[in-house]
VEXROLUM-316878 format. One record per residue (C-alpha): residue number from 1; residue in three letters; x, y, z. Coordinates in Angstrom, 1 decimal, m for minus. Layout:
<site><seq>NUM</seq><type>ALA</type><xx>X</xx><yy>Y</yy><zz>Z</zz></site>
...
! end
This chain:
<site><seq>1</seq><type>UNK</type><xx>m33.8</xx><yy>m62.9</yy><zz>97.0</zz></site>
<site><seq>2</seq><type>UNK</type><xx>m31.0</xx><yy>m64.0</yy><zz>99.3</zz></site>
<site><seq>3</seq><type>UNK</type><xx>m28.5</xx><yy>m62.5</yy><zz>96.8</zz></site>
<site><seq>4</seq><type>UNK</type><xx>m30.1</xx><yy>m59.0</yy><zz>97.1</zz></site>
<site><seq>5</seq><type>UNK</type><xx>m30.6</xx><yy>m58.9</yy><zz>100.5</zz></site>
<site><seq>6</seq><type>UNK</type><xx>m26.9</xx><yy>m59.6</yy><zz>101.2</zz></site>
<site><seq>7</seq><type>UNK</type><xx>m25.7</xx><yy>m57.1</yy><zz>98.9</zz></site>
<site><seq>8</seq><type>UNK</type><xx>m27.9</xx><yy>m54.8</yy><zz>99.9</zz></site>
<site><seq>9</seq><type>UNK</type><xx>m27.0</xx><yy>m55.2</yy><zz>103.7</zz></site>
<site><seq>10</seq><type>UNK</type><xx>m23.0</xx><yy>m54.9</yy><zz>102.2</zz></site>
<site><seq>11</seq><type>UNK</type><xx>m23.3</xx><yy>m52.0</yy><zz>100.9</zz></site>
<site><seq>12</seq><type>UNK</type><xx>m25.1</xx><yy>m49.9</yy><zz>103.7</zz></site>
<site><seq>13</seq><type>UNK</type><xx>m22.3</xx><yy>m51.5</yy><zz>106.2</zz></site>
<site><seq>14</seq><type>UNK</type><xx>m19.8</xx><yy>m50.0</yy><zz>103.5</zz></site>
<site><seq>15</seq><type>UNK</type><xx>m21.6</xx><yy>m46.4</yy><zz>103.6</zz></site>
<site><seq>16</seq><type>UNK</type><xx>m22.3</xx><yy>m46.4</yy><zz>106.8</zz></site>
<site><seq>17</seq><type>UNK</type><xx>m20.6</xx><yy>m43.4</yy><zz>108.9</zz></site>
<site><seq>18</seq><type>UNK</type><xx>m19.6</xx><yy>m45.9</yy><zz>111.8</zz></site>
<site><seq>19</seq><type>UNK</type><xx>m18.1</xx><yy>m48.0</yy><zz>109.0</zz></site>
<site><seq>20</seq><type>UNK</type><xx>m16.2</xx><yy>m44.7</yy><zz>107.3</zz></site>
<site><seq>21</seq><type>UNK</type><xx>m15.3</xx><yy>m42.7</yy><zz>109.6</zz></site>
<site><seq>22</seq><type>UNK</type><xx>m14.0</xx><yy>m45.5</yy><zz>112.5</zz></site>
<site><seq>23</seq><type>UNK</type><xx>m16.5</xx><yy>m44.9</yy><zz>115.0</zz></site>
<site><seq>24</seq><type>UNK</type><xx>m15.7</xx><yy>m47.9</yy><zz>116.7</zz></site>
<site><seq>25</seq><type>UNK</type><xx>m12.7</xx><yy>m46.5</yy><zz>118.2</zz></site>
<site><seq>26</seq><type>UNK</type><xx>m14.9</xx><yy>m44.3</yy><zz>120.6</zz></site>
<site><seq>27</seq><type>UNK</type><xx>m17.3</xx><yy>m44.8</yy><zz>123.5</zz></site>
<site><seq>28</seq><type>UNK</type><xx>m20.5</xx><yy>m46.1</yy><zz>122.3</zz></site>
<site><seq>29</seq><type>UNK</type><xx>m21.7</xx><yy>m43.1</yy><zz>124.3</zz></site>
<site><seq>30</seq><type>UNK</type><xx>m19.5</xx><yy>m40.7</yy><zz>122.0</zz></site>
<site><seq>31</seq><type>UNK</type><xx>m20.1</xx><yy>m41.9</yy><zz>118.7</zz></site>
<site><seq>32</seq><type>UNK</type><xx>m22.8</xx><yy>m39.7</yy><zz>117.9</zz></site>
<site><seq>33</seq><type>UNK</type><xx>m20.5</xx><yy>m36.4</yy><zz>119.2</zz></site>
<site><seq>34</seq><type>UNK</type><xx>m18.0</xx><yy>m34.6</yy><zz>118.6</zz></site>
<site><seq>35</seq><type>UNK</type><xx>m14.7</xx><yy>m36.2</yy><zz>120.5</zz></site>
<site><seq>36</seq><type>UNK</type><xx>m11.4</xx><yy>m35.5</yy><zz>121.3</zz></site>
<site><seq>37</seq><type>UNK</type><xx>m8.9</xx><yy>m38.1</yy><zz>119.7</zz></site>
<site><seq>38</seq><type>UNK</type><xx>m5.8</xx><yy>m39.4</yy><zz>122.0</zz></site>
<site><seq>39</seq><type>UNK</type><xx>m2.7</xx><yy>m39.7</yy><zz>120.7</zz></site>
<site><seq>40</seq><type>UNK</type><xx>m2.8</xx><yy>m43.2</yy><zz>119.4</zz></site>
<site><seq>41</seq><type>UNK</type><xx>m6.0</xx><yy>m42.3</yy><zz>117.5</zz></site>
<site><seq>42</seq><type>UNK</type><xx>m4.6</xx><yy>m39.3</yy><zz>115.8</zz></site>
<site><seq>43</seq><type>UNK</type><xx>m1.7</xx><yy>m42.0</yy><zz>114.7</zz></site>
<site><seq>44</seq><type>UNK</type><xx>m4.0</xx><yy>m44.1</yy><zz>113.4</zz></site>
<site><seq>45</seq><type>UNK</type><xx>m5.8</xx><yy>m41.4</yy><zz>111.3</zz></site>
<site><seq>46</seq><type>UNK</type><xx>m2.7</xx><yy>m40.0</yy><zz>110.6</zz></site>
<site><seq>47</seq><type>UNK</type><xx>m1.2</xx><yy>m42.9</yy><zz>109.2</zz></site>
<site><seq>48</seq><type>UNK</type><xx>m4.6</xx><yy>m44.9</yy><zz>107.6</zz></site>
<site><seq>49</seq><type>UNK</type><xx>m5.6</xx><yy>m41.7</yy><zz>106.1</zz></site>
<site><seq>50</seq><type>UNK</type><xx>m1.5</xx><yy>m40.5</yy><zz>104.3</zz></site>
<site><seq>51</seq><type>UNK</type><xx>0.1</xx><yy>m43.8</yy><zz>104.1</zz></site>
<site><seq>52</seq><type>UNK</type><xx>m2.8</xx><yy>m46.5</yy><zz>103.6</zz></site>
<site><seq>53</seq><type>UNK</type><xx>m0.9</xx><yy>m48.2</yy><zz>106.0</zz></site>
<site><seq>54</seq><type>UNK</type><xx>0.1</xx><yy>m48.9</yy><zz>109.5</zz></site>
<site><seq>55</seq><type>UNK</type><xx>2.0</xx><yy>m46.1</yy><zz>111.9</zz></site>
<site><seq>56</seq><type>UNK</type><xx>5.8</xx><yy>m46.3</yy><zz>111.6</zz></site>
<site><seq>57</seq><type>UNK</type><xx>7.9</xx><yy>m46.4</yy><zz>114.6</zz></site>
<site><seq>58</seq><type>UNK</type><xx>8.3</xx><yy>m42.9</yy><zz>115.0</zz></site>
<site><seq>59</seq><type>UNK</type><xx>4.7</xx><yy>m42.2</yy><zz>115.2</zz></site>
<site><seq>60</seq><type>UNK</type><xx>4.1</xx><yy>m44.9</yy><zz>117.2</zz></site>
<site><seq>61</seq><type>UNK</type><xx>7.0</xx><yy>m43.6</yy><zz>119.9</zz></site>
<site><seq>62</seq><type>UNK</type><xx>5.1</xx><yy>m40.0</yy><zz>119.4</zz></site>
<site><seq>63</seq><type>UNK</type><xx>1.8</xx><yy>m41.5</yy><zz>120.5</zz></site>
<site><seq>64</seq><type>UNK</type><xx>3.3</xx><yy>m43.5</yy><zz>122.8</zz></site>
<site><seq>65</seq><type>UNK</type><xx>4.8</xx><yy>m40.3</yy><zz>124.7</zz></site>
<site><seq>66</seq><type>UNK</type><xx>1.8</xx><yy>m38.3</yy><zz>124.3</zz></site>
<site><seq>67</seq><type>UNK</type><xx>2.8</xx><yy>m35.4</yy><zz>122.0</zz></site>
<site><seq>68</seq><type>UNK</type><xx>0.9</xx><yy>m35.8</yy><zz>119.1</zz></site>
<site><seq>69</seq><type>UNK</type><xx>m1.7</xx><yy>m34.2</yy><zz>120.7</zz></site>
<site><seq>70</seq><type>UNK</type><xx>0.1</xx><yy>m30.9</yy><zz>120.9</zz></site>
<site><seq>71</seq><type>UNK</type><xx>m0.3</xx><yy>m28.9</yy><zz>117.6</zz></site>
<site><seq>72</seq><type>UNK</type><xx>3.1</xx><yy>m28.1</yy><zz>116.3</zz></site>
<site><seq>73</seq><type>UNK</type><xx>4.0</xx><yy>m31.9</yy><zz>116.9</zz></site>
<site><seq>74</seq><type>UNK</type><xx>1.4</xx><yy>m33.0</yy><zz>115.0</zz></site>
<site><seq>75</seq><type>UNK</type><xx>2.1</xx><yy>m30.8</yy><zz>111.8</zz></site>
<site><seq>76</seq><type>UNK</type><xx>5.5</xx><yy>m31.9</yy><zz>111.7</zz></site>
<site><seq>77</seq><type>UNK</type><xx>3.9</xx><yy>m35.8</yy><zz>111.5</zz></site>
<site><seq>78</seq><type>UNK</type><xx>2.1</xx><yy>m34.8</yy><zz>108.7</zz></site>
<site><seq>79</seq><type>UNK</type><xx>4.5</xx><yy>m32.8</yy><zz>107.0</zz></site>
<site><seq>80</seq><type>UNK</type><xx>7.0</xx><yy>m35.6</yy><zz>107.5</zz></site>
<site><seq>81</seq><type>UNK</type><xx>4.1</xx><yy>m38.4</yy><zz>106.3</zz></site>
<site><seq>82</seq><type>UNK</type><xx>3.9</xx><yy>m36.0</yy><zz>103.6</zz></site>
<site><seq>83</seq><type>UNK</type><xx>6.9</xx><yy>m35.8</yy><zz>102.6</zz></site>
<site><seq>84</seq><type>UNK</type><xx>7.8</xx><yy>m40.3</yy><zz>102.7</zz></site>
<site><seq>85</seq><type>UNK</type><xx>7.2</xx><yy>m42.0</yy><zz>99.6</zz></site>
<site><seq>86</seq><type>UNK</type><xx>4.3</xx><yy>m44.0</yy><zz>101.6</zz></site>
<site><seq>87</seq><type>UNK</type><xx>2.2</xx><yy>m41.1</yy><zz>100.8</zz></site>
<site><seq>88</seq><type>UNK</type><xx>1.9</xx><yy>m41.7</yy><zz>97.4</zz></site>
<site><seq>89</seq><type>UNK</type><xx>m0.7</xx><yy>m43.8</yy><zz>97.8</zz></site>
<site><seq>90</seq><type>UNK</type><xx>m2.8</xx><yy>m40.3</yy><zz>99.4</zz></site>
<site><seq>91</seq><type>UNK</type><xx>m1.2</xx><yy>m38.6</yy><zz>96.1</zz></site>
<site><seq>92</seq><type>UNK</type><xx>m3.1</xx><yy>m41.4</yy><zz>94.1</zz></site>
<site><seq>93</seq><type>UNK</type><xx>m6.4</xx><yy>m42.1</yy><zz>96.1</zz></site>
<site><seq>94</seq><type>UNK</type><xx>m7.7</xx><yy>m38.7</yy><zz>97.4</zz></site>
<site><seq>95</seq><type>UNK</type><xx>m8.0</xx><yy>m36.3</yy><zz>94.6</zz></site>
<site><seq>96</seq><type>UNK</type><xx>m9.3</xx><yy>m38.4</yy><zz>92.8</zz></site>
<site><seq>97</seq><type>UNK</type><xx>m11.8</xx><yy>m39.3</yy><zz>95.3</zz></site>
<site><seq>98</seq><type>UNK</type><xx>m12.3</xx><yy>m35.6</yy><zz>96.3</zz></site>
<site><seq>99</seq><type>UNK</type><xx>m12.8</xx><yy>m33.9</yy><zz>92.8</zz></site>
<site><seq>100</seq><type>UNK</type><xx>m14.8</xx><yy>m37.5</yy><zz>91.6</zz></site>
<site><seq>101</seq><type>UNK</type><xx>m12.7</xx><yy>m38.3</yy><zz>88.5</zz></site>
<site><seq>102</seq><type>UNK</type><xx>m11.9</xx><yy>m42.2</yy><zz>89.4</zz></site>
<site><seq>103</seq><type>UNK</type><xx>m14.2</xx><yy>m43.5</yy><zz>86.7</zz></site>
<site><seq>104</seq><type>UNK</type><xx>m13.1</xx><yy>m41.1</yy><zz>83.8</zz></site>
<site><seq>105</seq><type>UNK</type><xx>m12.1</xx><yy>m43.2</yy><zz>81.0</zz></site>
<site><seq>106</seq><type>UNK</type><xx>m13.4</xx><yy>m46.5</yy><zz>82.5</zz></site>
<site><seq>107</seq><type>UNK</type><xx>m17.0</xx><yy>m46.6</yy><zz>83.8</zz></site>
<site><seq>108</seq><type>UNK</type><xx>m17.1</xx><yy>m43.0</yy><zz>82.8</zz></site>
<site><seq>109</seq><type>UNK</type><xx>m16.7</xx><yy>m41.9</yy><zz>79.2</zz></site>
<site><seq>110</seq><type>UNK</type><xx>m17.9</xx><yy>m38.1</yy><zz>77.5</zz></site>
<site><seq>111</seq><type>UNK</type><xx>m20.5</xx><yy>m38.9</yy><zz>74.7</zz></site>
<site><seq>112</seq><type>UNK</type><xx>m17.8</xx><yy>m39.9</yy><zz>72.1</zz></site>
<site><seq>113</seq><type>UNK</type><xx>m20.5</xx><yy>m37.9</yy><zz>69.4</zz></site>
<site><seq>114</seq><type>UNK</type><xx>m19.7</xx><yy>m34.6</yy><zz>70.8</zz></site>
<site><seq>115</seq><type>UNK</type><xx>m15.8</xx><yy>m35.6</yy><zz>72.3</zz></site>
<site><seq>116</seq><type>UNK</type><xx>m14.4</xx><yy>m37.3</yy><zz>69.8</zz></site>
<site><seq>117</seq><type>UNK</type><xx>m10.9</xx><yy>m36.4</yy><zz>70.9</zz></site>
<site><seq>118</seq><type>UNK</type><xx>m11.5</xx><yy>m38.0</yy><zz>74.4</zz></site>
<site><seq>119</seq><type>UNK</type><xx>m9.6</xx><yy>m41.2</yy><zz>74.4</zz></site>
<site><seq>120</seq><type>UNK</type><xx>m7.9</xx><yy>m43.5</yy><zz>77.5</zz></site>
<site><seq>121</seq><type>UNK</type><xx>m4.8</xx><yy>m41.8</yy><zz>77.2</zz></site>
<site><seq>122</seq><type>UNK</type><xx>m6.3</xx><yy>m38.7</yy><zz>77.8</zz></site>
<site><seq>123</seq><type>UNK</type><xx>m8.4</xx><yy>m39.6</yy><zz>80.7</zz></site>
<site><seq>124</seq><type>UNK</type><xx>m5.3</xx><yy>m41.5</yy><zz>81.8</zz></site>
<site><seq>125</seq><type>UNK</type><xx>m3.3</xx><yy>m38.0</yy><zz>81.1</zz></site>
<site><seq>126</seq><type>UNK</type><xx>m5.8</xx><yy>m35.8</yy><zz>82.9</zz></site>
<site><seq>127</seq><type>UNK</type><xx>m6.0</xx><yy>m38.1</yy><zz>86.2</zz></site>
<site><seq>128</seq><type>UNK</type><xx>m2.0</xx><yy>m38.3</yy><zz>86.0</zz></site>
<site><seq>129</seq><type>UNK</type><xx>m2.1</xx><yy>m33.9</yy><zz>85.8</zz></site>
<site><seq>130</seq><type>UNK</type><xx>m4.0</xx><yy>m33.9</yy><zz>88.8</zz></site>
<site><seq>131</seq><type>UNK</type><xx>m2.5</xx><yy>m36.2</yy><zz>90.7</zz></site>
<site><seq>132</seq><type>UNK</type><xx>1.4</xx><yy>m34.4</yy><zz>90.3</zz></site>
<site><seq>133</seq><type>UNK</type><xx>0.1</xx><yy>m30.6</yy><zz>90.7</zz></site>
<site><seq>134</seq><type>UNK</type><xx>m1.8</xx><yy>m31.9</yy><zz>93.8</zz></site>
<site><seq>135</seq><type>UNK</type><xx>1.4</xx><yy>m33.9</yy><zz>94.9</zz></site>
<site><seq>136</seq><type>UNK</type><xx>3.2</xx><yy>m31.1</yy><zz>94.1</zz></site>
<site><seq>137</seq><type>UNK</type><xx>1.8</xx><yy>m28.8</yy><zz>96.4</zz></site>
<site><seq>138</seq><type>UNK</type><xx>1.9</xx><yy>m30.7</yy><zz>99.4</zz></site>
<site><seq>139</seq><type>UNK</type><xx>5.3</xx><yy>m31.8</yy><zz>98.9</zz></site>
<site><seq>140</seq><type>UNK</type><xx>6.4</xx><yy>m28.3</yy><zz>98.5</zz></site>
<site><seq>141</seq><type>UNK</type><xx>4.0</xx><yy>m27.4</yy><zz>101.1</zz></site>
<site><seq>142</seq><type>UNK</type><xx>2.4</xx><yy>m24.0</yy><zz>99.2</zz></site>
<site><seq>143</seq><type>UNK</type><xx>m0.7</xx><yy>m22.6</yy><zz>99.7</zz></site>
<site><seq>144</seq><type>UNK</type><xx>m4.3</xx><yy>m24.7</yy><zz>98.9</zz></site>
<site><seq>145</seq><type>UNK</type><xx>m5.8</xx><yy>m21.7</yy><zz>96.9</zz></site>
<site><seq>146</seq><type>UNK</type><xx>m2.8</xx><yy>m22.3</yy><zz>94.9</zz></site>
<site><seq>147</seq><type>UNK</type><xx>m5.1</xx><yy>m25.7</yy><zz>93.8</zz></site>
<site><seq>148</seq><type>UNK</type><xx>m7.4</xx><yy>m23.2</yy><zz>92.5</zz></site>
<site><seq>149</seq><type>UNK</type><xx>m5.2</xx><yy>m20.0</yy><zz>91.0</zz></site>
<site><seq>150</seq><type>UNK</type><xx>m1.8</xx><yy>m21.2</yy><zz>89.8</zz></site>
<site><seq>151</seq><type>UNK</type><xx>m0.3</xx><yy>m20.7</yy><zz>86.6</zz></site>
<site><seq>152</seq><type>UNK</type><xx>1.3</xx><yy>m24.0</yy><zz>86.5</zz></site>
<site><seq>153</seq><type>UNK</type><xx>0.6</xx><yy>m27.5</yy><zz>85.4</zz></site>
<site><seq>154</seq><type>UNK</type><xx>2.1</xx><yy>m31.0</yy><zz>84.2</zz></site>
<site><seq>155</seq><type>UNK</type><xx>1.9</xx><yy>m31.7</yy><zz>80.8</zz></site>
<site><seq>156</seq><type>UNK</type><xx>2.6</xx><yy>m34.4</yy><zz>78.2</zz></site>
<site><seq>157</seq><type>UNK</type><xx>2.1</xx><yy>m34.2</yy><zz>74.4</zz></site>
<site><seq>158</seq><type>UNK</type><xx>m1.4</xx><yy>m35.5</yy><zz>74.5</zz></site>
<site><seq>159</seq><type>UNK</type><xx>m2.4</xx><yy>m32.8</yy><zz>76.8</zz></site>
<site><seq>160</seq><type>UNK</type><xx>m0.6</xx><yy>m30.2</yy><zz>75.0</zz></site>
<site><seq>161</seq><type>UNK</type><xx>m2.2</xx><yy>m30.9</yy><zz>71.7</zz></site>
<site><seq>162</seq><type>UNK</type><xx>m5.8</xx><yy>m31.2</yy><zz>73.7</zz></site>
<site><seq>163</seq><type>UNK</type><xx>m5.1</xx><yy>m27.6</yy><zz>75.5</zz></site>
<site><seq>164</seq><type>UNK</type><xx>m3.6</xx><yy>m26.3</yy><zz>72.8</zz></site>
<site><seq>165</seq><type>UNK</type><xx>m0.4</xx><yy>m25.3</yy><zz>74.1</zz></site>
<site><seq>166</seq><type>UNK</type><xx>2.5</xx><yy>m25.2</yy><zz>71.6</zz></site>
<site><seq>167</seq><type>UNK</type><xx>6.1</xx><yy>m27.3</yy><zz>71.9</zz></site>
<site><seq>168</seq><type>UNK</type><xx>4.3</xx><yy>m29.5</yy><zz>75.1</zz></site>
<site><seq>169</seq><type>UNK</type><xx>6.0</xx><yy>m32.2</yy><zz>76.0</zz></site>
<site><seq>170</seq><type>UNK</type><xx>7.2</xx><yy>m35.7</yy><zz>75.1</zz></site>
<site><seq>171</seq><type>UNK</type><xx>5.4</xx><yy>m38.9</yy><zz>76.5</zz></site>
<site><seq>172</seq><type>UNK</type><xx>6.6</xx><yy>m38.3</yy><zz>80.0</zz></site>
<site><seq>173</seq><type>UNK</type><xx>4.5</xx><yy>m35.4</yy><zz>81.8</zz></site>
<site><seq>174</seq><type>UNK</type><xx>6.7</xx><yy>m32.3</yy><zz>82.5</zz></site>
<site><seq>175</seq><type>UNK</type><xx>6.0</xx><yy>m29.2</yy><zz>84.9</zz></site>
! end
């Protein structure tokens, strides 16, 4: 029917790799290799991929002078990107997206047979966990493996009593 066939044709556009990963910025004749991105590309990534939004003036006036594509520059963009409340739209979208736990508690629920316990406020306190220990380690710029082996975490009371940590927390989530 018409109806599939448009749908279907919407979703390969929307996972397509041209479509994803902005190949429409480069030479048809470097799509399909690897490139080297000027300056007001690397803004543009920059900005799309941290903010979810436009580049600010002062990434606009590096690209404009040509220094973003020099490496120290460029890490002090990001760490300064990083650092601006506009990034906490990356804090919200990519782990999520990265680890795959979007869906958990809406479209994706544990068999409530065998996780009784599992409820929206714990899928909502799980995602929120994530979200601040991942936040937290850009903003305070310590290692990645630290995603993996630290000791730390946020809590609130309904995570406490579900990890079974004593004296955790109020409503609000705490480190």
């Amino acid at each position: 029917s018409h109806e599939v066939a448009a749908k279907r044709a919407v979703a390969a556009a929307l996972v397509s790799p041209r479509f994803l990963y902005r190949a429409g910025e480069l030479p048809a004749d470097a799509r399909d290799e690897v490139a080297v991105l000027d300056d007001w590309q690397l803004a543009a990534r920059l900005s799309s991929f941290l903010w979810k939004s436009l580049p600010d003036e002062e990434l606009r006036e590096a690209a404009r002078k040509g220094t973003l594509s020099d490496p120290g520059a460029l890490r002090r963009q990001v760490v300064r990107l990083l650092g601006d409340d506009k990034a906490n739209a990356f804090y919200e979208a990519f782990p999520g997206q990265w680890l795959g736990y979007e869906a958990l508690g809406s479209s994706v629920n544990p068999d409530a047979s065998r996780f009784p316990e599992f409820t929206s406020a714990l899928a909502t306190a799980m995602k929120e966990e994530t979200r601040l220990f991942f936040q937290d380690v850009f903003r305070k710029d310590r290692p990645i493996s630290s995603l993996l082996t630290s000791g730390e975490t946020y809590l609130n009371r309904t995570l406490s009593r579900h990890y079974g940590i004593d004296g955790g927390g109020g409503s609000e989530m705490t480190r």
